[in-house]
ROVO-985350 format. One record per residue: x, z, y of N, C-alpha, C in turn; residue number from 1; chain; residue in three letters. Coordinates in steps of 0.02 Angstrom, whole numbers, plus 50000, padded with zeros to 5 digits. Layout:
<<X Z Y> <X Z Y> <X Z Y> NUM 'A' 'ALA'>
...
This chain:
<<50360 50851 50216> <50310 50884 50175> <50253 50838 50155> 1 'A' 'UNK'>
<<50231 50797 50201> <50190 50728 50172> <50220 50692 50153> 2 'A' 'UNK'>
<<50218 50655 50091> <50260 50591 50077> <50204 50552 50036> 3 'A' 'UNK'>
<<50242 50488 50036> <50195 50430 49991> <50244 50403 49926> 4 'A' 'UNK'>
<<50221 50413 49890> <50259 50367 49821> <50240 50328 49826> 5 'A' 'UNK'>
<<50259 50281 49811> <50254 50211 49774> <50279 50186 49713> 6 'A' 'UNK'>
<<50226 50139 49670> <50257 50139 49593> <50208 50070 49571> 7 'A' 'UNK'>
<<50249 50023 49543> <50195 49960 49505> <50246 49905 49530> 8 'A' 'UNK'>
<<50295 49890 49561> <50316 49837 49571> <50361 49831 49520> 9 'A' 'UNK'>
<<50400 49756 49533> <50435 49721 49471> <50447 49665 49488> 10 'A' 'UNK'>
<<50459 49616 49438> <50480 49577 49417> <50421 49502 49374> 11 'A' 'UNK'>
<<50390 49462 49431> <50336 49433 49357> <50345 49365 49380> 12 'A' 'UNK'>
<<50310 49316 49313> <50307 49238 49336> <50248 49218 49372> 13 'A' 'UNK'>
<<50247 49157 49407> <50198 49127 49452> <50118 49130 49409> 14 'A' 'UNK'>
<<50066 49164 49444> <50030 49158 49407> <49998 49237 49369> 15 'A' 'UNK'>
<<50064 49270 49372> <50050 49329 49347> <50029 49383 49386> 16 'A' 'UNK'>
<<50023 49461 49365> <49975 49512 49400> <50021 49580 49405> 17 'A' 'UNK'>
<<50029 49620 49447> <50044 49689 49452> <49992 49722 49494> 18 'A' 'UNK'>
<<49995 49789 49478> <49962 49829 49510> <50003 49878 49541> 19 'A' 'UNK'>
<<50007 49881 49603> <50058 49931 49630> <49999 50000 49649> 20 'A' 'UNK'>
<<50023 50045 49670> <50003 50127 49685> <50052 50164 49734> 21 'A' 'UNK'>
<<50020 50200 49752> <50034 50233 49828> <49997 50301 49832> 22 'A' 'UNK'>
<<50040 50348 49804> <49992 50434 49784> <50012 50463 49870> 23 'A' 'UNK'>
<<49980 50508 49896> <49991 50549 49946> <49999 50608 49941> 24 'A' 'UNK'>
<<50062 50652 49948> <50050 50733 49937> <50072 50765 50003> 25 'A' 'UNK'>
<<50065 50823 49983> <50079 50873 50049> <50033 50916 50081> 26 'A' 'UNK'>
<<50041 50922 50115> <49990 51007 50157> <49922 50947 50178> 27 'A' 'UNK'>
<<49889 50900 50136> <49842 50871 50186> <49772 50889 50176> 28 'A' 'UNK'>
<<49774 50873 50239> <49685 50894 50243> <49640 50840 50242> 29 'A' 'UNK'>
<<49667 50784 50267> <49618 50700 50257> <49674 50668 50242> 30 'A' 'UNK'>
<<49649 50604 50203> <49696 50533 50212> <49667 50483 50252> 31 'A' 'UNK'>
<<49644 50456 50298> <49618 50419 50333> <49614 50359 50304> 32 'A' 'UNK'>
<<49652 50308 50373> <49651 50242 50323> <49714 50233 50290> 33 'A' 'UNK'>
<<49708 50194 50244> <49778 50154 50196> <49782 50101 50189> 34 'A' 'UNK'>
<<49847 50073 50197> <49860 49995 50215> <49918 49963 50166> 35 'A' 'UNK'>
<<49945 49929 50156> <49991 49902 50126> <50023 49846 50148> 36 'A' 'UNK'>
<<50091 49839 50158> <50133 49786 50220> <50151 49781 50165> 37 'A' 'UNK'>
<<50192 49719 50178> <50236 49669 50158> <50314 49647 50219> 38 'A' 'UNK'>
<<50344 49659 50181> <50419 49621 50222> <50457 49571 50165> 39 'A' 'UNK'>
<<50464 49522 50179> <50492 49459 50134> <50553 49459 50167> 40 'A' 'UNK'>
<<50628 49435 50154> <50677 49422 50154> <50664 49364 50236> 41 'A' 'UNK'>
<<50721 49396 50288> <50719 49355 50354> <50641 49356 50384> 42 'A' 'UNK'>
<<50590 49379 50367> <50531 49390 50409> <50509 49458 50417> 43 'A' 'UNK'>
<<50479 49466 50468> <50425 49517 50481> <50390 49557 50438> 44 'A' 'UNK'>
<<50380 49603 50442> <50338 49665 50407> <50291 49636 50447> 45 'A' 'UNK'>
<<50242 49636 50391> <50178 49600 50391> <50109 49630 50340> 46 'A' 'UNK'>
<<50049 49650 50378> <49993 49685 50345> <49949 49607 50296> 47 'A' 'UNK'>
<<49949 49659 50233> <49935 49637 50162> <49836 49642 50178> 48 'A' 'UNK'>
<<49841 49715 50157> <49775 49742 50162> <49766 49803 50185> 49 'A' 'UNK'>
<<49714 49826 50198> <49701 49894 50242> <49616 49913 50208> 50 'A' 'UNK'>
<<49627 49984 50201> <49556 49989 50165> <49541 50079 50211> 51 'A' 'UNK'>
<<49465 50067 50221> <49462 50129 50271> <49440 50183 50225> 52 'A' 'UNK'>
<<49419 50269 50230> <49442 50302 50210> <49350 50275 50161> 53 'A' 'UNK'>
<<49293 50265 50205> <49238 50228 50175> <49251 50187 50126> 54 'A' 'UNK'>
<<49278 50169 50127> <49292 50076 50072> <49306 50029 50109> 55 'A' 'UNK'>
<<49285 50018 50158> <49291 49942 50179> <49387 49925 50196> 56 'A' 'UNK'>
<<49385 49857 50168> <49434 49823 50160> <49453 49747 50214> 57 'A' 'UNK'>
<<49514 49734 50225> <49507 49703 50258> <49568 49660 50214> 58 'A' 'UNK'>
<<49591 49603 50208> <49638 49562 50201> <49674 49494 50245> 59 'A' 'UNK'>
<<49753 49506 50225> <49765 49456 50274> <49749 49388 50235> 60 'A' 'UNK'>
<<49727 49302 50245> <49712 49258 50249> <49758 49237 50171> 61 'A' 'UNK'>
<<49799 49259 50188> <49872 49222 50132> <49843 49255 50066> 62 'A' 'UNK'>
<<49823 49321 50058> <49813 49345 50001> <49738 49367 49983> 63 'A' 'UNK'>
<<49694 49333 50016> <49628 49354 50023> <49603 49329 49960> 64 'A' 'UNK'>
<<49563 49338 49903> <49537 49310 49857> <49589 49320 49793> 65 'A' 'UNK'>
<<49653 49343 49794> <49696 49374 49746> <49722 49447 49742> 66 'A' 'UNK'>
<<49691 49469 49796> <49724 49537 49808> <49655 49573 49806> 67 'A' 'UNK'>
<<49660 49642 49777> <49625 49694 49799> <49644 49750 49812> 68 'A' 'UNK'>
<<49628 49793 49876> <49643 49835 49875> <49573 49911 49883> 69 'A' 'UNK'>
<<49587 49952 49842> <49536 50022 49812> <49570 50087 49824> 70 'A' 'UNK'>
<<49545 50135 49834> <49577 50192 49842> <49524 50265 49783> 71 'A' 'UNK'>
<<49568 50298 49800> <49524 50373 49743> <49544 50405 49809> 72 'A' 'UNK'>
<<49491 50433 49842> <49488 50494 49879> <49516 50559 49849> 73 'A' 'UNK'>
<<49498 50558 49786> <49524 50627 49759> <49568 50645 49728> 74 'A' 'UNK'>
<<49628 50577 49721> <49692 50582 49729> <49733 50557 49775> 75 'A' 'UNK'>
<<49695 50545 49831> <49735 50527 49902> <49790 50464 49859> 76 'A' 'UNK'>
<<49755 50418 49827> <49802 50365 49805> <49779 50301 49844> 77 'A' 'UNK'>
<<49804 50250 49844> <49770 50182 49854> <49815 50147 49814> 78 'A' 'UNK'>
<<49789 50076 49807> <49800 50018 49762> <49798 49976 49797> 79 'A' 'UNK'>
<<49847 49920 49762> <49832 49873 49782> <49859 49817 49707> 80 'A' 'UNK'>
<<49793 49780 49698> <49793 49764 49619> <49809 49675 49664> 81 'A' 'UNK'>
<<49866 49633 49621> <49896 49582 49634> <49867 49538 49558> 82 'A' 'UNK'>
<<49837 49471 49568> <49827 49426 49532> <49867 49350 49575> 83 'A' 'UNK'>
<<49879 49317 49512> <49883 49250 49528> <49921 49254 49583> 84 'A' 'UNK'>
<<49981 49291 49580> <50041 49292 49619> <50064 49237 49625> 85 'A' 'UNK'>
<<50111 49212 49684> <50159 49163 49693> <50213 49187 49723> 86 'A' 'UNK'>
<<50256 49137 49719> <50317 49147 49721> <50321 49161 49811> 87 'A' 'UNK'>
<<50295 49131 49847> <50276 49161 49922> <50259 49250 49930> 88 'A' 'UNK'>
<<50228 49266 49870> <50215 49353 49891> <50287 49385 49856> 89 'A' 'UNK'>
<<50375 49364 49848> <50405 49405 49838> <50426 49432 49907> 90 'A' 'UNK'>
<<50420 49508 49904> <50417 49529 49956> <50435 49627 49938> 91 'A' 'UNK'>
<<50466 49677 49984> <50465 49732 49972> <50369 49752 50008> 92 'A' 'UNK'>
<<50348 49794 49948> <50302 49807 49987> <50265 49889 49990> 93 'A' 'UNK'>
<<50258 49897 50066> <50260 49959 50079> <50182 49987 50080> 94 'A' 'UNK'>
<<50160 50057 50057> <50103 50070 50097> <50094 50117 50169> 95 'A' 'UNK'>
<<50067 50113 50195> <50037 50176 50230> <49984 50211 50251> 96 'A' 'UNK'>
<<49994 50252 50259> <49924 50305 50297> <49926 50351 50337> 97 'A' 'UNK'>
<<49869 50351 50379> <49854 50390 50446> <49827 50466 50414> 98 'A' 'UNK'>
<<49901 50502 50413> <49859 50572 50368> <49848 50631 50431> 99 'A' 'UNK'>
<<49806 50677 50404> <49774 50727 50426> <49835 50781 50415> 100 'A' 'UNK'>
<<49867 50815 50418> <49891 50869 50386> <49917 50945 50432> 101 'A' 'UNK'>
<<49923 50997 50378> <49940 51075 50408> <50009 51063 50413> 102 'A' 'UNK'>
<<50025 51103 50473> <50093 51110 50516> <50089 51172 50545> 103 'A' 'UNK'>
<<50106 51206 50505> <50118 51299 50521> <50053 51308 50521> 104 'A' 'UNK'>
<<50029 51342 50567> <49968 51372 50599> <49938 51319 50627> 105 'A' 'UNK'>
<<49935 51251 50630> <49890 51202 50662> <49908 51147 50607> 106 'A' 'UNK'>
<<49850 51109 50639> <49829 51032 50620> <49863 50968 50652> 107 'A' 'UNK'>
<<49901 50925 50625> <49930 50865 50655> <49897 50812 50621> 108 'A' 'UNK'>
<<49908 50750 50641> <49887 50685 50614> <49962 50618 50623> 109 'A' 'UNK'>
<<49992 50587 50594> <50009 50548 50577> <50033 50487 50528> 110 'A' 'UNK'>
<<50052 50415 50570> <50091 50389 50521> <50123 50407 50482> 111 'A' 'UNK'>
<<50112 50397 50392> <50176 50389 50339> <50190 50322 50303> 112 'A' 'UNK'>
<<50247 50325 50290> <50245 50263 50249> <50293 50273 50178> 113 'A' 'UNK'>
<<50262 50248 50130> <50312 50228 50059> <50358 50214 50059> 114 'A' 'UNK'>
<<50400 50227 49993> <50488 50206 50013> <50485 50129 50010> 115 'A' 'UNK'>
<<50432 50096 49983> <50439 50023 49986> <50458 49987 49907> 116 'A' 'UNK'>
<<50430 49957 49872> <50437 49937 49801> <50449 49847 49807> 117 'A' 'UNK'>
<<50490 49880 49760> <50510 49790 49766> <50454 49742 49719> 118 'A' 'UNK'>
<<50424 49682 49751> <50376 49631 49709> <50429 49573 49708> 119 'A' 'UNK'>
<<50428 49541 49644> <50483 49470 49635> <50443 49421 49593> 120 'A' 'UNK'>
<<50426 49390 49633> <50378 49335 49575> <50423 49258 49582> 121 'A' 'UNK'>
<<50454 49242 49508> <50496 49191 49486> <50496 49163 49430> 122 'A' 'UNK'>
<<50507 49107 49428> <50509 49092 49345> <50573 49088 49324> 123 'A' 'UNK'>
């Protein structure tokens, strides 16, 4: 009943920009925080960026100064806007969030995550 879309990935050359998105629906009552991983081919699922339900943002080192990530509270979406890609960020990349949500007659809280969008940066 909670799920996350994901939508903005593709296909681009070195150098170039996507903006991926991550909507939240379902019985919720908060979205907490939202994050966005990365898994590259033979490595680890690995955190991109994380932005709290306030604003504040955090980035990992590799993509710090090309990446941003923003959210709309009032569509339980987050972003994560990609510049000056390289061929190092092709990667599936997932979001998630720590949601609030109704479960019958009570309140639960957990992990969700996106089906995962594919990013391919090549010339």
């Amino acid at each position: 009943q909670v799920q996350l879309v994901e939508s903005g990935g593709g296909l681009v050359q070195p150098g170039g920009s996507l903006r991926l998105s991550c909507a939240v629906s379902g019985s919720i009552l908060r979205v907490n925080a939202m994050e966005w991983y990365r898994q590259a081919p033979g490595k680890e699922r690995e955190l991109v960026a994380g932005i709290s339900i306030g604003g504040r943002s955090n980035y990992a080192a590799s993509v710090e100064g090309r990446f941003t990530i923003s959210r709309d509270n009032a569509k339980n979406t987050v972003y994560l806007q990609m510049n000056s890609l390289k061929p190092e960020d092709t990667a599936v990349y997932y979001c998630n969030a720590f949601v609030r949500y109704y479960s019958g007659n009570s309140v639960s809280a957990d992990d969700y995550w996106g089906q995962g969008t594919q990013v391919t940066v090549s010339s």
